[in-house]
PyMOL CGO cylinders between C-alpha atoms (Angstrom):
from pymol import cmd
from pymol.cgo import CYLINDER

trace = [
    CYLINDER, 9.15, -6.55, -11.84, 13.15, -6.83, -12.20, 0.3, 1, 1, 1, 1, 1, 1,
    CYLINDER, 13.15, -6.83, -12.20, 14.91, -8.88, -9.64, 0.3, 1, 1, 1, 1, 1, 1,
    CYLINDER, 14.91, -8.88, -9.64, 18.12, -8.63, -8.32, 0.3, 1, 1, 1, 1, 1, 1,
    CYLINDER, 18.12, -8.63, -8.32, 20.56, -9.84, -5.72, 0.3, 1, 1, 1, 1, 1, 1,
    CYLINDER, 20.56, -9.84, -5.72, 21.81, -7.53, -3.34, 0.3, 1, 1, 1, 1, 1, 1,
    CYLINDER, 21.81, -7.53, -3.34, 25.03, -8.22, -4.28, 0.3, 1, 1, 1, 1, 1, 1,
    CYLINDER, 25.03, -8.22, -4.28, 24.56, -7.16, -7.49, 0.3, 1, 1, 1, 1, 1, 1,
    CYLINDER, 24.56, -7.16, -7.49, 22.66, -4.09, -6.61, 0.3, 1, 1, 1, 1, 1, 1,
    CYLINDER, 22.66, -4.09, -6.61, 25.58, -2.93, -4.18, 0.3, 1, 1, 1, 1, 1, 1,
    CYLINDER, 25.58, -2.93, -4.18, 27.93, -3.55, -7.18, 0.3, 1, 1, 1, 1, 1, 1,
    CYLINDER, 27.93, -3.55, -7.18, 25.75, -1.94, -9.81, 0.3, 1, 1, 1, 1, 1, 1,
    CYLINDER, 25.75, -1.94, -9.81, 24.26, 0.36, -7.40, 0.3, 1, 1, 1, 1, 1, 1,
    CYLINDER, 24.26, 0.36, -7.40, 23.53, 3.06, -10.62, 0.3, 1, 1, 1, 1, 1, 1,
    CYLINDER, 23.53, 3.06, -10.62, 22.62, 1.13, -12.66, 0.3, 1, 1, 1, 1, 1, 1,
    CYLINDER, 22.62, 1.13, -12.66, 20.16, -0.17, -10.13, 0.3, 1, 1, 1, 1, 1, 1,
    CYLINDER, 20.16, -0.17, -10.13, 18.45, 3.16, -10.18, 0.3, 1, 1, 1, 1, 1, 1,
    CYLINDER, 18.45, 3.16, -10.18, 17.86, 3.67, -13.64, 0.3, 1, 1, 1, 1, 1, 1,
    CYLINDER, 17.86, 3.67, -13.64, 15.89, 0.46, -13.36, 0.3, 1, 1, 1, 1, 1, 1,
    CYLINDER, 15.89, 0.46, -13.36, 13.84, 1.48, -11.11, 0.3, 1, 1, 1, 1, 1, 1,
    CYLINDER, 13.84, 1.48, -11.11, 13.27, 4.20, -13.00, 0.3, 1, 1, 1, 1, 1, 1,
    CYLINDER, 13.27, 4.20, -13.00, 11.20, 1.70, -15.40, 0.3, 1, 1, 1, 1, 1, 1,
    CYLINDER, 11.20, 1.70, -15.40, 9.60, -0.35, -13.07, 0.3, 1, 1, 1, 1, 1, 1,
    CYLINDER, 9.60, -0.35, -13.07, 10.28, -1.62, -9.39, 0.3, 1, 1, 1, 1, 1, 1,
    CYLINDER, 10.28, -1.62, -9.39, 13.24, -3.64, -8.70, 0.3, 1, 1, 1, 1, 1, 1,
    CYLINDER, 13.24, -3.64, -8.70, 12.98, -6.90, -6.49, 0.3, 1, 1, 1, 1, 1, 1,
    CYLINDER, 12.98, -6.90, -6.49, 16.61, -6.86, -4.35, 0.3, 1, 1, 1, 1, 1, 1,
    CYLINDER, 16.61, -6.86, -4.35, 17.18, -10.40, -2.86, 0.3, 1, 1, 1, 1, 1, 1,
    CYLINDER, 17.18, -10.40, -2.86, 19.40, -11.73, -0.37, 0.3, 1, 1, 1, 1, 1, 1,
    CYLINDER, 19.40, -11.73, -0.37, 19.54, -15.52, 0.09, 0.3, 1, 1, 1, 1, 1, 1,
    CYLINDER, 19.54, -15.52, 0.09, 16.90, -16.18, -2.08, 0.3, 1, 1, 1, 1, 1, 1,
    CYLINDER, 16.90, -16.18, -2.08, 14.33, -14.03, 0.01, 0.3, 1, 1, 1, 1, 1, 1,
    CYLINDER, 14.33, -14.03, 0.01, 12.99, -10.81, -0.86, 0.3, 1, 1, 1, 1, 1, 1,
    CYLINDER, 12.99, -10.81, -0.86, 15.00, -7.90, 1.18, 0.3, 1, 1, 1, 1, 1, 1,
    CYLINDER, 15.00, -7.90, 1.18, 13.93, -4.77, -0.58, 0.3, 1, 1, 1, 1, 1, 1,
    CYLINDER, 13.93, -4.77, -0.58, 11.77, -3.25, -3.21, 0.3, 1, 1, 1, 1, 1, 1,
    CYLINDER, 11.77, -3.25, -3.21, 13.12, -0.37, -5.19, 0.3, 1, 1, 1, 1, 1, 1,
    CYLINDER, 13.12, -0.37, -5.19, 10.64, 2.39, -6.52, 0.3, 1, 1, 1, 1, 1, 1,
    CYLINDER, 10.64, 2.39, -6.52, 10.81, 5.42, -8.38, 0.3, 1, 1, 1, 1, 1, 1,
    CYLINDER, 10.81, 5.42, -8.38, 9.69, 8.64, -6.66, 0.3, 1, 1, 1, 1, 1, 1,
    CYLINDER, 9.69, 8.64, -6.66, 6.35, 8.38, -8.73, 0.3, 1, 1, 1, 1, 1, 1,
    CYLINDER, 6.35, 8.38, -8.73, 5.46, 5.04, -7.84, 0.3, 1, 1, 1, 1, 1, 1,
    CYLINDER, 5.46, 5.04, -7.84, 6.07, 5.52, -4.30, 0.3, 1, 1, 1, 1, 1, 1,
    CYLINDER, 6.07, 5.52, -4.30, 3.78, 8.86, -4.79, 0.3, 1, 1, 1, 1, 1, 1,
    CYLINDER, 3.78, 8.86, -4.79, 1.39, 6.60, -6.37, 0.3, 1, 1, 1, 1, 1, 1,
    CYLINDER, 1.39, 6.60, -6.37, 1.73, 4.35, -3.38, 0.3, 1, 1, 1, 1, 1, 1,
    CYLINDER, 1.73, 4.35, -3.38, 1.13, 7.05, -0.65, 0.3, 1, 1, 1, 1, 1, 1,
    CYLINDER, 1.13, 7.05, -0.65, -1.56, 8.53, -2.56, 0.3, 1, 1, 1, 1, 1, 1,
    CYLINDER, -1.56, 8.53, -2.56, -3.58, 4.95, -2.71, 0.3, 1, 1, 1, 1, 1, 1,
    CYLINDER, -3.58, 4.95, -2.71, -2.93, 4.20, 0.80, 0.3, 1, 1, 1, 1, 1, 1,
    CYLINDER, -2.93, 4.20, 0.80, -4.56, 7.65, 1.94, 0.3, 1, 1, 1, 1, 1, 1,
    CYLINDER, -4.56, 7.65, 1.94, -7.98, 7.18, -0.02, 0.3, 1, 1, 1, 1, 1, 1,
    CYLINDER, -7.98, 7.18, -0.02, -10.49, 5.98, 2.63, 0.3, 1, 1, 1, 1, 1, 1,
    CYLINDER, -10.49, 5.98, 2.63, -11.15, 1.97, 2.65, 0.3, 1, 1, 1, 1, 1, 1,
    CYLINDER, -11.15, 1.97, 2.65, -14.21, 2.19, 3.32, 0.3, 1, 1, 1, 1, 1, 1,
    CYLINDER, -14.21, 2.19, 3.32, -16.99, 2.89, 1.16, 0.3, 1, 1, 1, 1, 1, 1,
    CYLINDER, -16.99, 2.89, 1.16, -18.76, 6.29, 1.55, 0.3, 1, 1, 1, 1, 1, 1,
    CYLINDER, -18.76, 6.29, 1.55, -22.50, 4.52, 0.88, 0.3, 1, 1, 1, 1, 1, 1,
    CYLINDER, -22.50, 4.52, 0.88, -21.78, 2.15, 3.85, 0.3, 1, 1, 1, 1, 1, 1,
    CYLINDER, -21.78, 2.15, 3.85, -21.04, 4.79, 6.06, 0.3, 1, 1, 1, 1, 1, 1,
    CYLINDER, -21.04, 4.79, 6.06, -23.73, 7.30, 5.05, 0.3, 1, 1, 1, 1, 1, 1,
    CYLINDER, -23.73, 7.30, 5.05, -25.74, 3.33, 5.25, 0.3, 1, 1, 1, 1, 1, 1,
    CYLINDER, -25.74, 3.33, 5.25, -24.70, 3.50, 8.50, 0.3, 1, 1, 1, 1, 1, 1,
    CYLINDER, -24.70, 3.50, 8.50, -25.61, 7.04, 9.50, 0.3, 1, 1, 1, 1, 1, 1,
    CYLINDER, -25.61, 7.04, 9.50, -29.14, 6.39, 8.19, 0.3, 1, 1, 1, 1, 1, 1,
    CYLINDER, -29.14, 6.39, 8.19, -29.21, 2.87, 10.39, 0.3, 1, 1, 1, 1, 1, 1,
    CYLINDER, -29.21, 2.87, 10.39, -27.93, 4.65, 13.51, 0.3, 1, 1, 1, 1, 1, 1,
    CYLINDER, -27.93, 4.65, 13.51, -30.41, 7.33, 13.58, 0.3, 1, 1, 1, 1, 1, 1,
    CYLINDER, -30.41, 7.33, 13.58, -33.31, 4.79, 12.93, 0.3, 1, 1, 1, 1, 1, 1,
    CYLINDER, -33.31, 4.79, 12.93, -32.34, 2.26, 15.26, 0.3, 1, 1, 1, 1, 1, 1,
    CYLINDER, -32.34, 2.26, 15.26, -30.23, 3.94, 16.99, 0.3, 1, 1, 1, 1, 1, 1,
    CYLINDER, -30.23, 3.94, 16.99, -32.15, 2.97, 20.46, 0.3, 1, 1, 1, 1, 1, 1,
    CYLINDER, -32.15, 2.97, 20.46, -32.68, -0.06, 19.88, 0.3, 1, 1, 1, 1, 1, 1,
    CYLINDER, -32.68, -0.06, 19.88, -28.29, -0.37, 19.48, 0.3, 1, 1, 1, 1, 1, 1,
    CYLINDER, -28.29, -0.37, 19.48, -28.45, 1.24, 22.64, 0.3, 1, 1, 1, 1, 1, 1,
    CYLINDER, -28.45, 1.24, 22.64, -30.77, -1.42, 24.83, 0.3, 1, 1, 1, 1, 1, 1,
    CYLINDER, -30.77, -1.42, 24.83, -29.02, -4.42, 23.35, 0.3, 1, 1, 1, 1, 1, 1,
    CYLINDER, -29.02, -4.42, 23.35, -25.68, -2.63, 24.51, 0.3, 1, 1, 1, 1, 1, 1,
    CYLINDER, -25.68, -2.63, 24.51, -27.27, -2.88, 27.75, 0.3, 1, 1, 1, 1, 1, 1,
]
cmd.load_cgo(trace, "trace")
């Protein structure tokens, strides 16, 4: 990942964006980490990722299965 201070990035602002083009671009300020620049396909890629479900599909249909088995049993120790 490229890194950058923000003052450069304000000053070199287009040139900025072509990087990112490449790869993300780390902007700092102070020494910390103020911004991350990304190309419209890597933030796609981003979006995308973050919408598949977390959670495995066999634990929930696991689950399913478990609740209808023992599903009154979950019931009197809710009690």
């Amino acid at each position: 990942m490229a890194q950058i201070t923000a003052t450069d990035a304000k000053n070199r602002f287009g040139q900025v964006l072509e990087m990112a083009q490449a790869e993300p671009v780390r902007i700092q300020k102070n020494g910390r980490d103020v911004a991350i620049m990304l190309s419209p396909e890597q933030y796609a890629a981003l979006v995308a990722e973050s919408n598949v479900p977390r959670v495995n599909p066999l634990i929930v249909k696991l689950h399913g299965e478990s609740v209808k088995r023992w599903g009154k049993v979950y019931e009197a120790l809710a009690k």
